[in-house]
C-alpha positions in Angstrom: -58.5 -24.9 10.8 -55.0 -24.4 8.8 -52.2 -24.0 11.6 -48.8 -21.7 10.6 -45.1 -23.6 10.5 -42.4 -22.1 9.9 -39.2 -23.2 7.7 -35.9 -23.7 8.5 -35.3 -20.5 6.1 -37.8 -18.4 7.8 -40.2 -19.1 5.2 -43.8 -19.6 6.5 -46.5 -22.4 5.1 -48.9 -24.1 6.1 -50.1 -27.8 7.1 -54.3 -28.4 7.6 -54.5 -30.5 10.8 -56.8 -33.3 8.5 -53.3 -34.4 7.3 -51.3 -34.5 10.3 -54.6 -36.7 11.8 -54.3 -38.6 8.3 -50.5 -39.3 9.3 -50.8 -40.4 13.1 -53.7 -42.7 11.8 -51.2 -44.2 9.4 -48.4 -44.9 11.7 -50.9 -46.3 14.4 -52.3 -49.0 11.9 -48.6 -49.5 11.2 -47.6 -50.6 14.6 -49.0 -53.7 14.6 -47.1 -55.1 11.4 -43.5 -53.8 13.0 -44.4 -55.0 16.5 -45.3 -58.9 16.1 -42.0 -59.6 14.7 -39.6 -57.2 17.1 -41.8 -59.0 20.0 -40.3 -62.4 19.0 -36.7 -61.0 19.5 -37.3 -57.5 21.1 -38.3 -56.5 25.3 -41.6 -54.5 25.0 -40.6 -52.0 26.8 -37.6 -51.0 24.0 -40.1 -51.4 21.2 -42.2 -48.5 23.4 -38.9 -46.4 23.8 -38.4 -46.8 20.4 -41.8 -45.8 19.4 -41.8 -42.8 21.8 -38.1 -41.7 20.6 -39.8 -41.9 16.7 -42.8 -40.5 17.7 -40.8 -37.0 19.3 -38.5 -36.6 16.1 -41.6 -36.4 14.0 -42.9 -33.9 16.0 -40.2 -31.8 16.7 -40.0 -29.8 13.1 -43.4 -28.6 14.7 -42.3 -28.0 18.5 -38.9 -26.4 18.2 -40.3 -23.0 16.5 -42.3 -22.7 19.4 -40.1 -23.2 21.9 -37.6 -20.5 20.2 -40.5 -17.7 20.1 -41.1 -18.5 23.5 -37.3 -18.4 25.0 -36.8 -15.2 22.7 -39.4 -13.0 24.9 -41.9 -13.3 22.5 -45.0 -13.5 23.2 -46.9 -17.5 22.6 -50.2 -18.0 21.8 -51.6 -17.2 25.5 -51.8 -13.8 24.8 -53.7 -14.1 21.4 
């Protein structure tokens, strides 16, 4: 299944969900070379804020066109 995003400019494309799976996979087998040396000097629980803040910038570019349809009066994808 091919999901719609659209641009800054308007201009519509498209992004098959195999890659965005394909990217999450890549940052999860990441986290374990960043985290063992931020644990030596770092509190867990910033290294997890950190992670979380990281986590909802790369996923805002697909959130934020949503949430503009949906405060516009249009109509979201409950009624399709």
């Amino acid at each position: 299944m091919i999901g719609t995003l659209t641009g800054m400019r308007g201009r519509s494309f498209t992004v098959p969900g195999v890659l965005l799976v394909a990217i999450a996979a890549a940052l999860w087998g990441v986290d374990p070379i960043l985290r063992k040396p931020l644990a030596k000097t770092t509190e867990a629980t910033t290294i997890i804020f950190g992670e979380h803040v990281l986590l909802v910038l790369l996923t805002l570019p697909f959130l934020l066109p949503r949430c503009a349809r949906c405060g516009s009066g249009r109509s979201g994808s409950a009624s399709r």
